[in-house]
N, C-alpha and C positions, 0 to 999 in steps of 0.2 A: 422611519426616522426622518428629520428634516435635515438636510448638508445644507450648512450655507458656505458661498461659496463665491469668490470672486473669478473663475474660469469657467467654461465650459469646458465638459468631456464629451467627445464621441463615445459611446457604449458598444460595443462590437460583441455581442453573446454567440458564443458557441452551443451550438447542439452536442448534448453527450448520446455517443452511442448506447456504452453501455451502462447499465443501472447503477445511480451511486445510491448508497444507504445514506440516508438522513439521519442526521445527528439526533433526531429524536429517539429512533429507533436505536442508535447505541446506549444512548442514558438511558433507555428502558433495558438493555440487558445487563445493566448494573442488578437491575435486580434479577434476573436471572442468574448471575453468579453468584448473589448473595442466598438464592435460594440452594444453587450446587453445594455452594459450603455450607449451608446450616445440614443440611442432611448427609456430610461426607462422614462414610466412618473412619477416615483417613488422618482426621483432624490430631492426632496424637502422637503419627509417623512422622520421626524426624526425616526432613531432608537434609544432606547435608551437603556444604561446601565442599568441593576438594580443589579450588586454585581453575586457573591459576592468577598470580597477581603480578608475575614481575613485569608484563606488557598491561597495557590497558584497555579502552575502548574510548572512540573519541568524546573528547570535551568541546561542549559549545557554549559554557560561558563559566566566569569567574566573579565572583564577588568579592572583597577584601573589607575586612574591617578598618576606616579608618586613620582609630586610634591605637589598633593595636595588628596589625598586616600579617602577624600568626597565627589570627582567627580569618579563614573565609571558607566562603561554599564554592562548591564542584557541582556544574550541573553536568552529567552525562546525556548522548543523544541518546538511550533506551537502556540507560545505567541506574537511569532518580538522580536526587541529589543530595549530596553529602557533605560532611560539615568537619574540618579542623580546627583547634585549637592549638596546636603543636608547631604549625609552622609546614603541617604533612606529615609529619611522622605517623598520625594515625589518622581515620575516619570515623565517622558514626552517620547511617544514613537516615533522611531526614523526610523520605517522599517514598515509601515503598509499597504503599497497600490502597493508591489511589487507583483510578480508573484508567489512567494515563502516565507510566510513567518515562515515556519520553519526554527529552525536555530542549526547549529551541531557547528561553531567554527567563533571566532572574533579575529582581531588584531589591533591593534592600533598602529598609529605613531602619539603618543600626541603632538610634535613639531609643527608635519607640520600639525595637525587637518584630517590626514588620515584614514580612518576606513577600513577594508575588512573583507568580511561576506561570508560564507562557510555557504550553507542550506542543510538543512536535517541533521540531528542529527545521531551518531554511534553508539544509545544506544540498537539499533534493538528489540526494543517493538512492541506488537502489533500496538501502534498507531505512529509509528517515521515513520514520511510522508518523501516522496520524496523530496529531493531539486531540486535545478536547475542550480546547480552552484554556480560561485562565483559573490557574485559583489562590488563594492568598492563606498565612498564616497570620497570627497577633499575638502569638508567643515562639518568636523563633524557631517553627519547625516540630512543635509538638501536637499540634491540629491543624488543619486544615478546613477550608473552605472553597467551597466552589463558587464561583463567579461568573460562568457563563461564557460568551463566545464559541459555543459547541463547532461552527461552519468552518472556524481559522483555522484548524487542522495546523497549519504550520506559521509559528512565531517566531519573527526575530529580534526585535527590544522590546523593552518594557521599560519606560522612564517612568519616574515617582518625579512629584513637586517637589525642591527640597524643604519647603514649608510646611506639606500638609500632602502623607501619603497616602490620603482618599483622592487626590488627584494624582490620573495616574493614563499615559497614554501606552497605546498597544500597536505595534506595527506586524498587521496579520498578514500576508503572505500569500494563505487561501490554500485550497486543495493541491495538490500534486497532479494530480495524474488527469483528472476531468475541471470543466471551469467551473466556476462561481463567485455568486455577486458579493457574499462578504469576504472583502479582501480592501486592502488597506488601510487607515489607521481610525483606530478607536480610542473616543477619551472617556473617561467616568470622573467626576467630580465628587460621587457620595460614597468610595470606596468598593465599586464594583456592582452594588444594585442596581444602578441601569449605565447604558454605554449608550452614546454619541457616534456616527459612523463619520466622521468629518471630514473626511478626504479617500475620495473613491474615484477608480479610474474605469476599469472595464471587469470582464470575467477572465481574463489570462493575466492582468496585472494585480500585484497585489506589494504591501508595504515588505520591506526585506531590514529596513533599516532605520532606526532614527536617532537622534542627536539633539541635544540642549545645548544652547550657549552657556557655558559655566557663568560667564556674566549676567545673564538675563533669563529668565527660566521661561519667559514667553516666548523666547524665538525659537525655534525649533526647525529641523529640517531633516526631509523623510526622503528616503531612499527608495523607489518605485521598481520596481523589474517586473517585464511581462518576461511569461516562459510558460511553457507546452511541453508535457512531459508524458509519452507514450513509451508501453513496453516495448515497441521497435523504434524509436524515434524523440530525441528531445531538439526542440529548440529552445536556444538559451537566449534568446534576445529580441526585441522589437520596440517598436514607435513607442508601445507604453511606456517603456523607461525609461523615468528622468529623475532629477533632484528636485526638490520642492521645498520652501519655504513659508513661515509663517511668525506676525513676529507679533502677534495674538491669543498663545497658548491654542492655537489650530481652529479657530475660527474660521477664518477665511487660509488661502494658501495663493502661493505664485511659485510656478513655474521657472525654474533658474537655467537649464540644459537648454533653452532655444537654439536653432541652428546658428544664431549670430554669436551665438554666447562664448566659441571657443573649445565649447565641451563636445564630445561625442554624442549624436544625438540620430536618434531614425532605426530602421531598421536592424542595424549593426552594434545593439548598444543592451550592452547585455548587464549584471549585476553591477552593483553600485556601489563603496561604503567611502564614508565622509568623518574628517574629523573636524573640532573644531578649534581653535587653538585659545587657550585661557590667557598667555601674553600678549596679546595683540589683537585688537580689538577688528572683528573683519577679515580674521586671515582662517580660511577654511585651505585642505586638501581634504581630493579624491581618488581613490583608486577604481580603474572601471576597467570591466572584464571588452575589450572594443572587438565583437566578430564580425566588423567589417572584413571584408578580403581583402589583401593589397593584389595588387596589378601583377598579371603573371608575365606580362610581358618579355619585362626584363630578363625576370628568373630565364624564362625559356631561351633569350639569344643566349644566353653564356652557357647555357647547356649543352655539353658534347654528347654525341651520339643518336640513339634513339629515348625518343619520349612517345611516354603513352598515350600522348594524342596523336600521334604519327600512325600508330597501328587501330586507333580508333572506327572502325565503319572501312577499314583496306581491301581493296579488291583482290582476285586469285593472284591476277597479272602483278600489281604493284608488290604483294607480299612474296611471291618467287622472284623478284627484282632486287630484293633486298641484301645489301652488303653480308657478305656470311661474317667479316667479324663484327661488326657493328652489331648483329644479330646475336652472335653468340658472348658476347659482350654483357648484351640487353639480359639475355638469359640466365647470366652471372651474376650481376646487379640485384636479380627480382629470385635469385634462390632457387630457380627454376632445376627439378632434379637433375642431376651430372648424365641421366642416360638419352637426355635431349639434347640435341644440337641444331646448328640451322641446319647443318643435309638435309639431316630426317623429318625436322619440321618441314622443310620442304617438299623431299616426297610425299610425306604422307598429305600435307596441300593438295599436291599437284595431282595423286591418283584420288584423292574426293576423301579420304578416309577421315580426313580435318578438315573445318572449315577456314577458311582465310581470318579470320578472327579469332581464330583458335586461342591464339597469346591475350587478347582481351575478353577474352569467357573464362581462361584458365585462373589468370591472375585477379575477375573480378577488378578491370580496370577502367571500364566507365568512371565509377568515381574521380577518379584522381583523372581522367580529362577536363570535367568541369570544375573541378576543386581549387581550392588557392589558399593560403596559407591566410591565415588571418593576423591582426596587429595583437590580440591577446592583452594581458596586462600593460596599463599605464596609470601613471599618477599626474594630478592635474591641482592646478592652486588657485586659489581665489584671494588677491587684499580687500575685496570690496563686497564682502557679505555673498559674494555668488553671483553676482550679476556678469562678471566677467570670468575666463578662464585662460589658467596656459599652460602647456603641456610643458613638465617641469625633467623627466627622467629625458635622456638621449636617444629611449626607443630600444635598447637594451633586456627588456624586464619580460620576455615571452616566455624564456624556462620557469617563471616563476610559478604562471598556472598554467602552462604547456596548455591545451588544448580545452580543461576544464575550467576555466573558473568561476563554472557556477559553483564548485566546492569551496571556495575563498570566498574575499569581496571584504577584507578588512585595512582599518589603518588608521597608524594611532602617531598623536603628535605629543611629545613632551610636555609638560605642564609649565617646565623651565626653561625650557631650551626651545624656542619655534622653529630652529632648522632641525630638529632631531625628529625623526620619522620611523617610522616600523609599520610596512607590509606583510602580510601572513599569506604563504603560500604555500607550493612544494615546499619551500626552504623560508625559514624567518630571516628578512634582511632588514638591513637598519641605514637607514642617511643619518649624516650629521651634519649636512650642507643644502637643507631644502628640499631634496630631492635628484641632486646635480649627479650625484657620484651613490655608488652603493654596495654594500658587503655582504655574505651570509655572517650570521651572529650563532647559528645552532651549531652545538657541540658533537660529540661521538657517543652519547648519550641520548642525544637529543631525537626526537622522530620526527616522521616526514610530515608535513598534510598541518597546516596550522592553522585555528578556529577564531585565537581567544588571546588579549596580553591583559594584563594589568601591568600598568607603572605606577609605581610608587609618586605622589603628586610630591614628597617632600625628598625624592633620591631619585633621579629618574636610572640611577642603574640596576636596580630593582627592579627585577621582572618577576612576574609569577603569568606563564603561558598555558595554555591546552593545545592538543593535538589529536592524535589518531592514536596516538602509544600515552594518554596521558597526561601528566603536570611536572615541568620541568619550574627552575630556580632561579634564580643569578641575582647577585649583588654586582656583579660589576661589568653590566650591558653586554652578558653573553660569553665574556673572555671565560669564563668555568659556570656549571652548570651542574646540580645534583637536582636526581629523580624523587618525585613524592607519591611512587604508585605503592600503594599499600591495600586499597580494596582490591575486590578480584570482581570487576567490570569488563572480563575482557567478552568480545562479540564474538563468538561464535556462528560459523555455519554450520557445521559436520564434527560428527565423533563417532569415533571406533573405538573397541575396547579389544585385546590380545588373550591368550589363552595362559600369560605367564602367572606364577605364585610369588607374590602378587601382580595381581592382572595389571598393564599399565591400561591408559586412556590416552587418545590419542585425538587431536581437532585442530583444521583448520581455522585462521578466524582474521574479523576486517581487518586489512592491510596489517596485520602482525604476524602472516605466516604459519608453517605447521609447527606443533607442538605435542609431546609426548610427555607424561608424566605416572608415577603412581599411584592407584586409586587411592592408598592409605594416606595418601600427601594430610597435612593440615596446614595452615597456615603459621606462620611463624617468622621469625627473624634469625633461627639457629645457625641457618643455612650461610648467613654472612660469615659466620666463626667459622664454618667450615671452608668454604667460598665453592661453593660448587650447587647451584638453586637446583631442589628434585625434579623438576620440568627441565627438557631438553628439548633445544631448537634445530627442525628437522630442516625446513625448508622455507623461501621468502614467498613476499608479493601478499598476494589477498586469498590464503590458505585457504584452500577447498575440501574435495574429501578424501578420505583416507580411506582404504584398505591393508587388514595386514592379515599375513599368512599365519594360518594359526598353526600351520605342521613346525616352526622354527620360530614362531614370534617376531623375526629377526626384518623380515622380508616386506619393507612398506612400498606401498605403490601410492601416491599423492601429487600434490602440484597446485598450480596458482591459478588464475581466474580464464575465463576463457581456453580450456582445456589444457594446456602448458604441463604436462603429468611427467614423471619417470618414474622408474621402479630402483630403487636403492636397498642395504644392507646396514642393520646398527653394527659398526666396529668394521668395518669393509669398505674398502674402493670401490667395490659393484656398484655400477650407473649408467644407467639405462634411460633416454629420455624417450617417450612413446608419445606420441600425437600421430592421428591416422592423417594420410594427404590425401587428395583424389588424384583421379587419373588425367592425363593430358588427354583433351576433347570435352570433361566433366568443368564445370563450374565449380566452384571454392563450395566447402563443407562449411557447413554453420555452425558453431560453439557458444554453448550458452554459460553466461558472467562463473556458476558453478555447472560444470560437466559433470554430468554422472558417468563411474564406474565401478562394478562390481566384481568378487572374485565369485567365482563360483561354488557354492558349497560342495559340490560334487567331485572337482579336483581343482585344487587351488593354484593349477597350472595356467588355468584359462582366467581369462580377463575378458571382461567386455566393457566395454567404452561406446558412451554417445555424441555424435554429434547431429546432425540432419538425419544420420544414417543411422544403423546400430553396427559397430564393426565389434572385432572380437582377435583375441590373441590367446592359442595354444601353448605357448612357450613363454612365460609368463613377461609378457607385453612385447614380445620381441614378434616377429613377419605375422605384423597386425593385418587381416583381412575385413574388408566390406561386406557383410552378410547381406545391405537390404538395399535397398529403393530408399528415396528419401520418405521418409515417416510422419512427415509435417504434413502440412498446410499448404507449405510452399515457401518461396521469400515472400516479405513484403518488405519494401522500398522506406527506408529509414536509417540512422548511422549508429542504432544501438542493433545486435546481432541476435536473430530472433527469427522464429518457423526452425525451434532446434529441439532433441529430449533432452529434457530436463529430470527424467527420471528411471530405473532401470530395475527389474525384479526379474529374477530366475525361481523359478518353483522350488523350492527346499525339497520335495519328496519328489519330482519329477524330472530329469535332465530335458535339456531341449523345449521345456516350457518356459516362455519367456514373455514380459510384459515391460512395455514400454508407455509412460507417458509426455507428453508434447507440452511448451509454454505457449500454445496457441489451440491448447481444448481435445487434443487428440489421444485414445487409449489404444493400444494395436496390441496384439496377441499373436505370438507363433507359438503353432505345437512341433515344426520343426529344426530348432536351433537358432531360427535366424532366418531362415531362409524364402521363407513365405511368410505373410500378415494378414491379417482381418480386421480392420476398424472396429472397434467397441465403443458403439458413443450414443448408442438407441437411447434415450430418455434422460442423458445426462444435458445439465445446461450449457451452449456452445460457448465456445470462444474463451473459457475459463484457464487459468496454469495450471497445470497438472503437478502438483506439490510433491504427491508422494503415491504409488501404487506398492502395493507389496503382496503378494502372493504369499496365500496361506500357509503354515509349515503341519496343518493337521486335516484340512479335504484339497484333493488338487485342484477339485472347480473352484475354492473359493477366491478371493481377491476383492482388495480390499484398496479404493481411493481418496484422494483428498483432493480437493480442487481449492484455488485461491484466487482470489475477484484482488486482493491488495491493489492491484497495478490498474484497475479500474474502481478505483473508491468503492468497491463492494465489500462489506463489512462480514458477509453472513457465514456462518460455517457449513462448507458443505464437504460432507463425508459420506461414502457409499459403500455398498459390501454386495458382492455378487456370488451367488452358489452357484454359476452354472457358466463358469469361465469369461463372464462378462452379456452375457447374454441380456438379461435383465440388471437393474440395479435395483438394491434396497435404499433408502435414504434412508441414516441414523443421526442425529447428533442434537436434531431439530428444537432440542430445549436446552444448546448451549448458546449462551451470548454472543452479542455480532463482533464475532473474533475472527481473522482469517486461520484458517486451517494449515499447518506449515508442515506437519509429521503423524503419521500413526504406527505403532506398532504394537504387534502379537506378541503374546508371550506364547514362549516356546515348547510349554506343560500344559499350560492352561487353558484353552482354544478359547474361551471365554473374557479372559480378561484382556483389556484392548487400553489404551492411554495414545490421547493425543496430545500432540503441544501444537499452543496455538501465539498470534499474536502479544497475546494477554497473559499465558498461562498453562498450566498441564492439566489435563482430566483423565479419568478413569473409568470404564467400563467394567461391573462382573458379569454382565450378562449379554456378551457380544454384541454390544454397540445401542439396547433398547434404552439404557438408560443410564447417565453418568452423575457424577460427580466433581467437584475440585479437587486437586490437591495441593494444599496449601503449607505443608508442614505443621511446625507446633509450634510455642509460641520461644522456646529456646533454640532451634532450627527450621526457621518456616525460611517458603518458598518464597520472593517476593514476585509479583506482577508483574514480570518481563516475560519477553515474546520468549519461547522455546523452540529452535530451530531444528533440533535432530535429537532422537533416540537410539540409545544403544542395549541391549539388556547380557548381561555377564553370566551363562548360563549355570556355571558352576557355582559360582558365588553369589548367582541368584540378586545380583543387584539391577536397577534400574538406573542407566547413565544419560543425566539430561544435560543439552550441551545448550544454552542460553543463548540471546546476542543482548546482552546488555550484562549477564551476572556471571560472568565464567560460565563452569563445568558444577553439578552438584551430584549424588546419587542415593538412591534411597532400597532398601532393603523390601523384597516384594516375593521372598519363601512364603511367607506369612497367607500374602496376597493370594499367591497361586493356589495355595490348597482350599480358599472359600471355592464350594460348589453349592448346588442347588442344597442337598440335605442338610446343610451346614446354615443354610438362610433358613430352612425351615425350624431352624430349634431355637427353643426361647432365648436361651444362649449358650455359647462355647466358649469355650478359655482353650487359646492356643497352647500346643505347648511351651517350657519353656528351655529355650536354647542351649548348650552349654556354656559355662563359663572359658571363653577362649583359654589358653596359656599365650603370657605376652612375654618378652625378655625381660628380666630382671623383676617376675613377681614373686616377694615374700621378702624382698631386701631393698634396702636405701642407699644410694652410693652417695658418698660422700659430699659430692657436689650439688644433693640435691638435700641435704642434712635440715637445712633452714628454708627449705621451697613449701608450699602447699601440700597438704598430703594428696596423692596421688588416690584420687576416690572416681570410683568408675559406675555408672551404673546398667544394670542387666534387666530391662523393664519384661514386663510379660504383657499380654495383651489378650479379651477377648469382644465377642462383639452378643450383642444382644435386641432379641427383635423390636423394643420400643427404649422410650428413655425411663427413667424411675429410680428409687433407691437399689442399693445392693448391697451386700455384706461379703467380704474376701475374708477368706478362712484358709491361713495356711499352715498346712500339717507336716510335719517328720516324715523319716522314713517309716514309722511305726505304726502313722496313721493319727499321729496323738496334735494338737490341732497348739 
């Protein structure tokens, strides 16, 4: 394509290490899944919903209608997107069966009933999946079309002309995890048949943001952010980041952030969002994430005591010199266990047993010697089109994105009011003086982590926000606030299911904590009349996974991100917080974003828990021991926490067989408890996340992997099966689509039938992993095209519990499943049996309140399968035989 262009860029490419999949190659496993599904016999099993919906998952952008602000759409990061007419009272969703349905930015031309949908989200979390481009509808969301940009992986606007929405500009972002060259903005003028690349910077910078002059639909001005994002390691900021202008409809652009400019600019200058203001012609703000360092100087004279660069590189001599309380002081401050003091630290110095560094090995405090606090969120003003800046807050606004604000980067100016301002961040705050002074607006309702505002252009105390939990409300600028969560979009990572009648289900999930509910749940509004929602909230933070004791049901062990566990009781004070520590002379223990831990099927007294190490608890989580050696790779040097397991299988049929995988490529085996290992990695691909291992519950050699390239733009599925305790590996999956692989599980009858969930989607195996299918549901409970994070399977009740990140929890009925064997493929066809008709409470009478409702009609389907497609004829007969 030709840029024209009044700058020059420097280009800085990066080498990718490792292999990213080319977007050609995903658009060709569209038809690989279309071939999974035409050949599923699955296509007629309902999946079904069971909640939950009262949390949500996050929103990265809003649309509102105009003329009428109780129609708009809801795009979710890995939700789709969904559509009110109500105000929120309800949803219908509108993007569920495409190739993609993460979503990073929407636009609407409510006239003409145009929608265009920008996938993949800019919010670069661990879980912000790839997109695949853009693609557009021309009757509000009842087809779709595809429009190209396969490379953008992640979008964050999409402006329409307000004249003519075949023109239409893209601010693409670009890969996550590896670089590339398509990244920042794209226009089309014919309605998405060909794009324009008009404004490019490098392979680590890409567009994060753009903006229209409400006056002028040619001026425009794009948001740039460089960022490097490795599974050990992001950096959120650099020289590429600036603001850019163009008053051309993107022809040509200029450069607004110059070092003279006032604005943050260079190395330290990390996400960007810009409003523009419709009252006053020239008046732009910005909010920018600034990780400059400030000067530690200071900080450090008014600092009593000791600091961790005092004990940095100390010699024997200097560290036996050292003040004992000053010392034991330090050790108070840093949490260090109560059975250390300076004595001991010092004998054990001075006889050689520690080294003089001891205290900076233990605490893991190199960092924070070179470290410094940085400046974080500011907001900044322009009257002159951008050419000049001034920093407008008092330098107050660092809680707002504490440390991350690549997850923000928004901000919005009134349409009425140019001093009235609104930041998204941890907390949504509001100016009503420019910028000068500032409040939180969010209620006791309202959730943390905010993406998204609408203001009403003709009220500006009308909000309609997204969040992490959501779509909050307000008429009147925040003072009350009602919730509009009614789909069940919530993100899951993990689910467990209990041994109770009825079984509940149980899942961690993004920044909404743990949760318990009953399988039988449906959805509904009853539960208002009652006030008491069937889901129960177990525990906070970024819910991980859960185990529950199946001798009492009662007994969950769970916790939040970074291993943060305890073990608690439903209806009991029992609390128990378990995190393993290391030992004084050992280096700090690595925990990964989800920690794995398992109970034991053998006695569910024992826990075993990962971090670098594999440690394990007897007494259910209480005087947790260190079984191993670290199990990784090692560290490597970066400030996300990583060389950790990521995954943990005990042998169903064997005690003491135990398998462990690594987010750095590693499979280890012990046959005795814990206590010795054997690397398993002969012929597997290196360096890959170990998603999921599970040892078989029907041969003890077998076992069973999944590996996941996600965090290196690797698309492909790779699944493995090993008969001979990892000695060899089989490769299976090889004709499923370039999906990453997230979960597999065994049925626990069936040795044969296997189902994985993948980025995209769930499959099915009957013939131990040679060859699968989709499973999609039917067309009154189908599955939709979200990633599936974890399985559960309910052995009694024979269901299959898929825990989503993007569509809640569903589960599906898989008695049915288990019983296909080989003899069973081999017959022209079979007709299962058919089920009993349950007894449900109150069948054979009407109570009163339900006198004038729908008759209560239930159906009892039967199913069989047969070796090709053709006519058939269903014949059904009496108990007499008489038809």
């Amino acid at each position: 394509m030709k840029i024209v262009s009044n700058i020059i860029f420097l280009c800085t490419l990066t080498s990718c290490v490792m292999a990213q999949t080319p977007a050609e190659m995903r658009i060709r496993g569209e038809a690989k899944r279309e071939v999974l599904e035409a050949k599923s016999w699955l296509k007629e099993l309902p999946v079904v919903n069971i909640g939950p919906s009262i949390m949500s998952g996050r929103v990265t952008d809003i649309a509102v209608h105009p003329d009428n602000p109780s129609t708009f759409l809801v795009a979710y990061a890995s939700g789709g997107l969904w559509k009110t007419v109500n105000n929120g009272q309800s949803f219908e969703p509108l993007f569920d069966n495409e190739a993609a349905m993460t979503i990073g930015a929407i636009a609407v031309d409510w006239k003409r009933n145009v929608i265009y949908i920008g996938t993949g989200e800019v919010n670069s979390s661990r879980s912000s999946y790839a997109g695949l481009g853009v693609y557009r509808s021309d009757d509000g969301g009842a087809t779709w079309n595809y429009l190209g940009l396969p490379e953008s992986h992640h979008i964050g606007t999409i402006l329409l002309h307000p004249d003519n929405p075949d023109i239409a500009w893209v601010a693409v972002l670009g890969h996550l995890y590896t670089s590339n060259a398509e990244r920042g903005v794209y226009k089309t003028q014919d309605g998405g048949k060909t794009w324009q690349h008009v404004l490019k910077k490098d392979a680590n910078t890409g567009a994060v943001e753009l903006s229209m002059d409400p006056n002028n639909p040619d001026r425009l001005y794009a948001c740039l952010w460089e960022r490097e994002r490795k599974a050990w390691n992001f950096k959120e900021s650099g020289p590429g980041s600036g603001i850019y202008t163009s008053v051309d409809g993107g022809k040509k652009w200029q450069i607004l952030t110059c070092p003279d400019s006032g604005f943050p600019s260079g190395e330290g200058m990390g996400r960007t969002g810009l409003a523009v203001a419709a009252g006053k012609k020239g008046l732009l703000y910005a909010v920018v994430d600034n990780q400059a360092r400030k000067d530690k100087k200071e900080e450090q004279a008014s600092k009593e005591g000791l600091r961790p660069e005092d004990l940095d590189g100390i010699t024997k001599e200097a560290f036996l010199a050292l003040d004992d309380s000053l010392l034991n002081q330090f050790l108070k401050e840093n949490n260090v266990d109560t059975s250390y003091n300076a004595a001991l630290l010092k004998a054990k110095v001075k006889d050689g047993t520690f080294r003089s560094t001891v205290l900076t090995d233990y605490l893991d405090l190199g960092a924070y010697v070179f470290d410094s606090p940085i400046y974080g969120c500011q907001v900044y003003k322009s009257s002159d089109y951008g050419a000049t800046w001034t920093q407008v807050d008092a330098g107050g606004l660092f809680s707002v994105y504490n440390t991350y604000g690549y997850y923000f980067g928004k901000i919005y100016v009134s349409p009425q009011d140019t001093n009235k301002l609104i930041v998204l961040g941890v907390p949504i705050i509001m100016s009503e003086d420019g910028g000068k002074s500032w409040k939180s607006i969010g209620g006791d309702n309202v959730h943390a982590d905010h993406h998204i505002v609408w203001m009403n252009p003709d009220n500006d105390d009308h909000l309609i926000i997204g969040n992490d939990g959501g779509v909050n409300i307000t008429y009147d600028s925040g003072k009350h606030w009602f919730l509009a969560n009614t789909p069940a979009v919530g993100q899951f990572y993990a689910v467990e299911v209990d041994d109770a009648q009825p079984y509940n289900v149980y899942g961690g999930l993004q920044d909404n904590g743990v949760w318990y509910g009953p399988s039988t749940y449906t959805a509904g509004s009853g539960w208002l009349q009652r006030g008491e929602y069937p889901y129960k909230f177990i525990y906070g933070g970024d819910g991980m996974q859960v185990e529950v004791d199946k001798r009492d049901n009662a007994t969950i062990y769970t916790g939040y991100q970074f291993g943060y566990y305890a073990r608690m009781r439903k209806n009991s004070d029992d609390y128990l917080e378990i995190r393993p520590r290391h030992e004084m002379g050992e280096f700090p223990l690595r925990f990964n974003w989800q920690t794995p831990i398992q109970l034991s099927e053998h006695n569910q007294d024992i826990l075993y828990y990962g971090s670098n190490r594999l440690h394990r608890s007897m007494l259910q989580g209480a005087a947790m021991e260190t079984l191993s050696d670290d199990l990784t790779n090692g560290r490597k040097e970066g400030d996300v926490p990583f060389g950790t397991i990521s995954t943990i299988s005990e042998s169903p049929i064997r005690f003491g067989l135990i398998y462990v995988g690594t987010d750095d490529g590693n499979i280890q085996l012990s046959t005795d408890g814990g206590y010795t290992w054997q690397k398993r990695t002969e012929g597997l691909p290196a360096g890959l996340w170990v998603s999921r291992v599970v040892a078989s519950a029907h041969e003890a050699g077998r076992v069973y992997i999944t590996l996941n390239g996600y965090r290196n733009d690797d698309f492909e599925a790779y699944i493995y099966r090993s008969d001979d305790f990892g000695k060899k590996w089989y490769r299976m999956g090889q004709e499923l689509p370039h999906e990453p692989v997230n979960v597999i599980i065994e049925d626990p009858v069936n040795p044969r039938l296997l189902f994985v969930g993948t980025d995209n989607g769930l499959y099915a195996s009957f013939n131990g992993g040679d060859n699968w299918m989709a499973v999609t549901g039917n067309e009154e409970q189908p599955l939709p095209r979200v990633a599936v994070h974890d399985l559960a399977i309910q052995p009694r009740v024979k269901e299959l519990v898929i825990a989503t990140h993007g569509r809640s929890l569903y589960k599906m009925e898989i008695g049915l499943l288990e019983a296909i064997n080989d003899d069973i493929l081999a017959m022209p066809v079979y007709a299962f049996t058919v089920s009993d008709i349950p007894y449900y409470e109150g069948q054979g009478s009407t109570p009163w309140w339900r006198a004038f409702a729908s008759p209560d009609v239930r159906d009892y389907p039967f199913y069989w399968i047969a070796a090709g497609e053709g006519e058939s004829q269903l014949a059904i007969m009496d108990a007499e035989g008489k038809v």
